[in-house]
Structure formats: C-alpha cells, structure tokens
C-alpha positions in Angstrom: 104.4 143.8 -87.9 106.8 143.7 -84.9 108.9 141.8 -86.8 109.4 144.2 -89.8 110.2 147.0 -87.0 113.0 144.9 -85.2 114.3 144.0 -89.3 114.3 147.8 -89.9 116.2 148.5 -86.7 118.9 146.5 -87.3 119.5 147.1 -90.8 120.2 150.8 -89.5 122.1 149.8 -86.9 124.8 147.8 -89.6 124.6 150.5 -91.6 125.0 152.8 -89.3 128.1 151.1 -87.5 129.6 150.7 -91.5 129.5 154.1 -91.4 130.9 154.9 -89.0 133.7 152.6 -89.5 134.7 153.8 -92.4 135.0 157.6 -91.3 137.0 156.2 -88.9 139.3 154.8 -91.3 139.0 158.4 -93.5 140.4 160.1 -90.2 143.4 157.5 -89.8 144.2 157.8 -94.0 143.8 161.6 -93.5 146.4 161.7 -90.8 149.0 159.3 -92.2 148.7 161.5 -95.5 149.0 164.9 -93.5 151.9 164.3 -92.2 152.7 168.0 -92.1 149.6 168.4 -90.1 150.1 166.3 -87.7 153.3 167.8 -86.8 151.7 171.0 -86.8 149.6 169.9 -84.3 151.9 168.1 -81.8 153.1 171.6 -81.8 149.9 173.7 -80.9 148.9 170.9 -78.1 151.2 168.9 -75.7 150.8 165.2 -74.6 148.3 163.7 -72.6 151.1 162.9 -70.0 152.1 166.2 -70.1 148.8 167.8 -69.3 148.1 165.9 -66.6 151.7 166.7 -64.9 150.8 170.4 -65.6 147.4 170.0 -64.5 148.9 167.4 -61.1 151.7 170.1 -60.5 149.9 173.0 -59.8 146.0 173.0 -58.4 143.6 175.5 -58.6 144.2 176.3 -54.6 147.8 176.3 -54.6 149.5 179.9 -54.9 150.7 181.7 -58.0 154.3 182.5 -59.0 155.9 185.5 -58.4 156.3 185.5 -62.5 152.6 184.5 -63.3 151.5 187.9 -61.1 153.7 189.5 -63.1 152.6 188.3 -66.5 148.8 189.1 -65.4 150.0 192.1 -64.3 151.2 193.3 -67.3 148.3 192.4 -69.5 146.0 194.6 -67.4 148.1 196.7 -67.4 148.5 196.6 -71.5 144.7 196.1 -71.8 143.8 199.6 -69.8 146.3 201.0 -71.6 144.5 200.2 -75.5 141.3 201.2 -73.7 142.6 204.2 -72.3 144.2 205.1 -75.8 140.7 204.1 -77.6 138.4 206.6 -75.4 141.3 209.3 -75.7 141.0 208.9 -79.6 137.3 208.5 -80.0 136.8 211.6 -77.7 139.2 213.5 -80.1 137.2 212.6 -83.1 133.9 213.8 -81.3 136.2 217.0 -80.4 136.7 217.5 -84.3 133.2 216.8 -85.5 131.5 219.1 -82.9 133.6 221.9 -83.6 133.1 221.3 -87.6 129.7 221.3 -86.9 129.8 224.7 -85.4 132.2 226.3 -87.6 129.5 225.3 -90.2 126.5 226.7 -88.4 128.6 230.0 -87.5 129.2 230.3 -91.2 125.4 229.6 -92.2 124.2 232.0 -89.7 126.9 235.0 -91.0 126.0 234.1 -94.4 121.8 234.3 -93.1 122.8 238.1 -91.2 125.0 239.3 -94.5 122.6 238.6 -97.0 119.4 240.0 -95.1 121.9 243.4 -94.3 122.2 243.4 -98.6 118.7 243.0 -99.0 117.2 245.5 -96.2 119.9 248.7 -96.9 119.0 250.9 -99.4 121.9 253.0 -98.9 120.1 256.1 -97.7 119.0 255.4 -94.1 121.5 252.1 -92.6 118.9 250.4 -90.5 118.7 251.6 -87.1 120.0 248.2 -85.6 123.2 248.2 -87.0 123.4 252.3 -86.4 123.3 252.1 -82.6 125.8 253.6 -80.5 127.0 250.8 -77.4 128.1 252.8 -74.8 
C-alpha cells in the first residue's frame, strides 16, 4: 500500500514539474513574440539596477527636496480643492431640490385654500374669515 502512495506522489510531482516547464516556456514564446509589449513595459518600469540606486540614494530617514515638498504640496493643495468644489456643488443641488420642494407644497397648499374658498362662498354672505378687518 505504501508503495502505491509514494508511486502516486511522484507521478504528480513529474507531472507537475512538466507543467510547469512548459508554462515557462509559453511565458518566454509570449515575450519574444510581443515584442511591442515588452517595450511597452521597459517603459512603465525601470531596471533592477536602477531601483536599487533610487532606492540606495535616498532612505526613508533622509530629508525631502525642496521640489518633492513642493510637488506634495500641490496635490493637497489640488485635492482640497476637488473636494472643496464637490461639497460646494452637492450643497447647491440640495439648495435647488429643497426650494423645488417648497415651491411645490406652497402651490398645493394655494391650490387646497382656493378651491375650499370656491366651494364654501355662496356669494351672498363671504365667509367671515376672509371678511375680517386687521387693524
């Protein structure tokens, strides 16, 4: 029985490993073919050697540059801006709606009075609410 497990094993292993050999070689057809790509890519990311000179030139401790402030600066700067410009906008549209909303209800509400003031006159005796004198 143990035998059978350990035969089972390393078939999966080999096929396994053939696998993975052969994706590798996919990967290496793909880039030769893509040459485009590649480039493309050399162009989005830099070296290895290069990284690490960036990365060995400046450590996390050391202090910015007068132009990196500057950069940050400005983005902050350009972010509360947009944010500033978003709540200034959303708080018009709420502005808008409310007063829709009670332009609508003042209308409903004239429409409500004017109506019952048609049905209750009968064109004798005006109803004594609408008859006062404010003095």
């Amino acid at each position: 029985m143990a035998w059978r497990q350990l035969l089972l094993i390393c078939l999966s292993a080999v096929a396994l490993l053939s696998m993975l050999r052969e994706g590798a070689a996919v990967s290496v057809a793909l880039k030769q073919v893509a040459g485009q790509e590649a480039e493309d890519v050399e162009e989005i990311f830099m070296q290895e050697s290069d990284a690490l000179n960036f990365l060995k030139k400046r450590s996390k401790r050391s202090p910015r540059s007068q132009d990196e402030v500057n950069v940050e600066n400005r983005q902050k700067l350009r972010a509360d801006e947009l944010r500033r410009e978003h709540h200034e906008e959303q708080r018009n549209e709420f502005e808008n709606f409310v007063e829709e909303q009670n332009d609508e209800q003042e209308e409903r509400s004239r429409e409500a009075i004017e109506q019952w003031r048609q049905w209750h006159y009968d064109s004798l005796y005006p109803s004594y609410l609408y008859n006062r004198h404010h003095i």
